[in-house]
C-alpha positions as CSV (number, residue, x, y, z in Angstrom):
1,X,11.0,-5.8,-82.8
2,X,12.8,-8.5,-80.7
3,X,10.7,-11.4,-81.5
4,X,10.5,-12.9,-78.2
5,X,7.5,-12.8,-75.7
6,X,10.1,-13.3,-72.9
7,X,8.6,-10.3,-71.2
8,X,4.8,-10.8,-71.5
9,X,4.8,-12.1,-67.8
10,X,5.2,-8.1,-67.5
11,X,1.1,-7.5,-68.7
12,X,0.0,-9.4,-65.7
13,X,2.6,-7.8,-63.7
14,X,1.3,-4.5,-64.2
15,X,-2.3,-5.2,-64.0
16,X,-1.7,-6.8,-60.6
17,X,0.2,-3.4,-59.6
18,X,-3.1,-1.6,-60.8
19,X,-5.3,-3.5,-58.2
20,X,-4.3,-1.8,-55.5
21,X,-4.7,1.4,-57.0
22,X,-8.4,0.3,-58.2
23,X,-8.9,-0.8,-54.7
24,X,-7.5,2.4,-53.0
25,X,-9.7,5.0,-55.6
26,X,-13.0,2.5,-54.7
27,X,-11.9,3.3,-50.5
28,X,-11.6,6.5,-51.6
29,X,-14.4,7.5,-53.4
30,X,-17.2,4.9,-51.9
31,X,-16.3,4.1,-48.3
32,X,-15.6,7.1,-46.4
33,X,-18.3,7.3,-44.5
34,X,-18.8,3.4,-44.2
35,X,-18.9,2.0,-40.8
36,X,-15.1,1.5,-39.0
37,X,-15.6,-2.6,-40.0
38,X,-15.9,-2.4,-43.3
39,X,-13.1,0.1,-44.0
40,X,-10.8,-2.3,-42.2
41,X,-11.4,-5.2,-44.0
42,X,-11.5,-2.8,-47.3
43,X,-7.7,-1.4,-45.9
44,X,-7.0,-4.8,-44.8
45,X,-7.7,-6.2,-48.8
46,X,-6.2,-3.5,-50.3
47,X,-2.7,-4.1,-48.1
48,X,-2.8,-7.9,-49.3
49,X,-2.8,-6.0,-53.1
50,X,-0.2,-3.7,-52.2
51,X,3.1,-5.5,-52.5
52,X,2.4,-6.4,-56.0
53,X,2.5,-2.8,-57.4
54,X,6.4,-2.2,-55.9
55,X,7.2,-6.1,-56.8
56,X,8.0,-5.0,-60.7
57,X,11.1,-3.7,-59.4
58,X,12.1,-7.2,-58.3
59,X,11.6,-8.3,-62.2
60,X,14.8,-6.6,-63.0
61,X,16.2,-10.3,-62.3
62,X,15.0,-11.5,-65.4
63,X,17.5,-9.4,-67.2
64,X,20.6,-11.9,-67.2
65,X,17.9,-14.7,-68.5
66,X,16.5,-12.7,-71.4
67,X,18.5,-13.4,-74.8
68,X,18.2,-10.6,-76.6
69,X,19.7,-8.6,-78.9
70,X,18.9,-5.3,-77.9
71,X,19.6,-5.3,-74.3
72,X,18.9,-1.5,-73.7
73,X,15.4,-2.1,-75.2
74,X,15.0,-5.0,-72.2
75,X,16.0,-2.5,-69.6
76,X,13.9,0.5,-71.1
77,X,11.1,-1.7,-71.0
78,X,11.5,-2.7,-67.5
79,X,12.0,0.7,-66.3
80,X,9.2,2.0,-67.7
81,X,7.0,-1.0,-66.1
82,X,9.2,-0.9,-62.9
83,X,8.4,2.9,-62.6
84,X,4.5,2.5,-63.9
85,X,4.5,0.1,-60.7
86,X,6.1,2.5,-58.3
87,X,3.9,5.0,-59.4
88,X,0.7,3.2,-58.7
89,X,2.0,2.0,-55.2
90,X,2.6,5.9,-54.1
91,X,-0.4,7.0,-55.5
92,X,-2.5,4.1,-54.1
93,X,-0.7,5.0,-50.5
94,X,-1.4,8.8,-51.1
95,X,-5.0,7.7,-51.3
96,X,-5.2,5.8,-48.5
97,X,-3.2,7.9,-46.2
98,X,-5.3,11.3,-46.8
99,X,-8.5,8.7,-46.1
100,X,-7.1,7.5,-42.5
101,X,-5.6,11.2,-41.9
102,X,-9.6,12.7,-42.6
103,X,-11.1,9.9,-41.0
104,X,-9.2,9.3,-37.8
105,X,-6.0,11.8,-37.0
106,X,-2.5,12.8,-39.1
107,X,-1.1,10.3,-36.4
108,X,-3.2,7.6,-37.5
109,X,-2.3,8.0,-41.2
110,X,1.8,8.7,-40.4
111,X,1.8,5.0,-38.4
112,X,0.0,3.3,-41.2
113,X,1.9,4.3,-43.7
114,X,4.9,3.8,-42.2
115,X,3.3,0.5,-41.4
116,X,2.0,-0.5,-45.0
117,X,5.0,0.3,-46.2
118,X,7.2,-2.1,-44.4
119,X,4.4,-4.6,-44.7
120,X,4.9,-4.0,-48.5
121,X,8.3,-5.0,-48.1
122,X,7.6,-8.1,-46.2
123,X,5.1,-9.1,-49.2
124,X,8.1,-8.3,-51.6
125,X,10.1,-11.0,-50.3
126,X,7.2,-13.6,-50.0
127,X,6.6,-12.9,-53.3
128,X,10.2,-12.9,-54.8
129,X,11.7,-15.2,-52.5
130,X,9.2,-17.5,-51.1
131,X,6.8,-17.1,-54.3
132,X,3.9,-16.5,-52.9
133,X,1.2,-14.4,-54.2
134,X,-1.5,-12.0,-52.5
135,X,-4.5,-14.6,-53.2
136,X,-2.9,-17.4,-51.3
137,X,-3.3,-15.4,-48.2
138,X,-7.1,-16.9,-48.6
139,X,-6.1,-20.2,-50.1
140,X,-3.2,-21.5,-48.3
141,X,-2.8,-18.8,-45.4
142,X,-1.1,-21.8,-42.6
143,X,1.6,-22.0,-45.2
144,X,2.5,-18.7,-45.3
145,X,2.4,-18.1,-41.9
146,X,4.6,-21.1,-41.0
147,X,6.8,-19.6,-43.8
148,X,6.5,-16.3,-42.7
149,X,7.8,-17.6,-39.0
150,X,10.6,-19.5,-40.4
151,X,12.2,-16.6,-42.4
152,X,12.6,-14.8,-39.3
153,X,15.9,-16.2,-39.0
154,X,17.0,-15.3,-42.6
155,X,19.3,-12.5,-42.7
156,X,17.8,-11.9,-46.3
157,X,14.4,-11.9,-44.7
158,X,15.3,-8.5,-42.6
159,X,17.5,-6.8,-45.7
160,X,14.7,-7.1,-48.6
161,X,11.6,-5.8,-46.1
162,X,13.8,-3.0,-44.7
163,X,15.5,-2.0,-47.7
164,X,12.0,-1.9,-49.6
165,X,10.0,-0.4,-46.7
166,X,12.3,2.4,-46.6
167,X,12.7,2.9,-50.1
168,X,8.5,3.1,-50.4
169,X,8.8,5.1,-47.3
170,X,11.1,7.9,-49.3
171,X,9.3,7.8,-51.9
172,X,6.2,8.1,-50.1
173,X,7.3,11.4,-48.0
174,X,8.8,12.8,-51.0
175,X,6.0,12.5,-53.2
176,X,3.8,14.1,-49.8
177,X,6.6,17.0,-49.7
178,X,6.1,18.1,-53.2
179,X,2.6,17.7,-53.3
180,X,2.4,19.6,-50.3
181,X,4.6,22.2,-51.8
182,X,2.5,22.4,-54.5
183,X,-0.7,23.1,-52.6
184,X,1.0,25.8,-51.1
185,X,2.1,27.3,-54.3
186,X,-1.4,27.0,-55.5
187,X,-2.9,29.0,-51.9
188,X,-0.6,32.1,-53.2
């Protein structure tokens, strides 16, 4: 309809927003009753994945390159990738969240998803910002700590991790609100 790929970059996008997901249902579904090691490294894997499911958000900035013609198709499109991503990160965090809450304690799962969430943030900015991706935690990981050190200072740094981590955060615990709403609906 446009006749421009410009948005194609949004495919990989959305599969790399899936992977967490994928890796949350496998946790879910395989490891519960794997030993306390191997569900660490499993959470520890699946928080490297996270960031990219909220990240489509951030792809909103390719709006004012895009040349086309039908600019309400462009923002349609990365809406409904933008929520698709969203989607996937709360669902993924739902997962993990009931895991951690039947495995160890409610208090466990409240502090890690606050955690992962914030976290999530952080990896939002290295990706956007500092344009670095999940994988390079393996392949370059001095670089992104002495990165991750040096943003410290940057003002934008503390804006895009907070204002992402508490966005997830709300959309986390209101997600868990109606869903618990709806179990008790469902008990009546």
């Amino acid at each position: 309809m446009t006749k421009s790929l410009f948005f194609g970059f949004l495919i990989w996008n959305l599969f790399l927003a899936y992977v967490p997901y994928f890796i949350s249902s496998i946790i879910k579904e395989k490891m519960q009753n794997s030993s306390t090691f191997k569900l660490i490294i499993a959470l520890f894997v699946w928080l490297l994945f996270l960031p990219n499911a909220p990240y489509i958000i951030t792809d909103f900035i390719h709006l004012h390159h895009a040349k086309a013609n039908l600019v309400w198709l462009d923002i349609f499109i990365l809406f409904a990738f933008s929520s698709t991503g969203l989607l996937l990160a709360i669902l993924s965090l739902t997962d993990i969240y009931k895991l951690i809450k039947q495995k160890w304690n409610l208090q466990y799962a409240n502090y890690f998803s606050i955690s992962a969430t914030f976290l999530c943030g952080f990896g939002i900015y290295l990706g956007r910002f500092l344009r670095f991706n999940s994988w390079d935690v393996f392949t370059n990981p001095l670089l992104i700590l002495k990165k991750s050190f040096l943003s410290i200072n940057d003002p934008k740094t503390w804006f895009i991790t907070i204002s992402f981590g508490s966005f997830l955060y709300l959309l986390f615990s209101l997600f868990k609100s109606v869903e618990n709403i709806s179990l008790e609906k469902q008990k009546h």
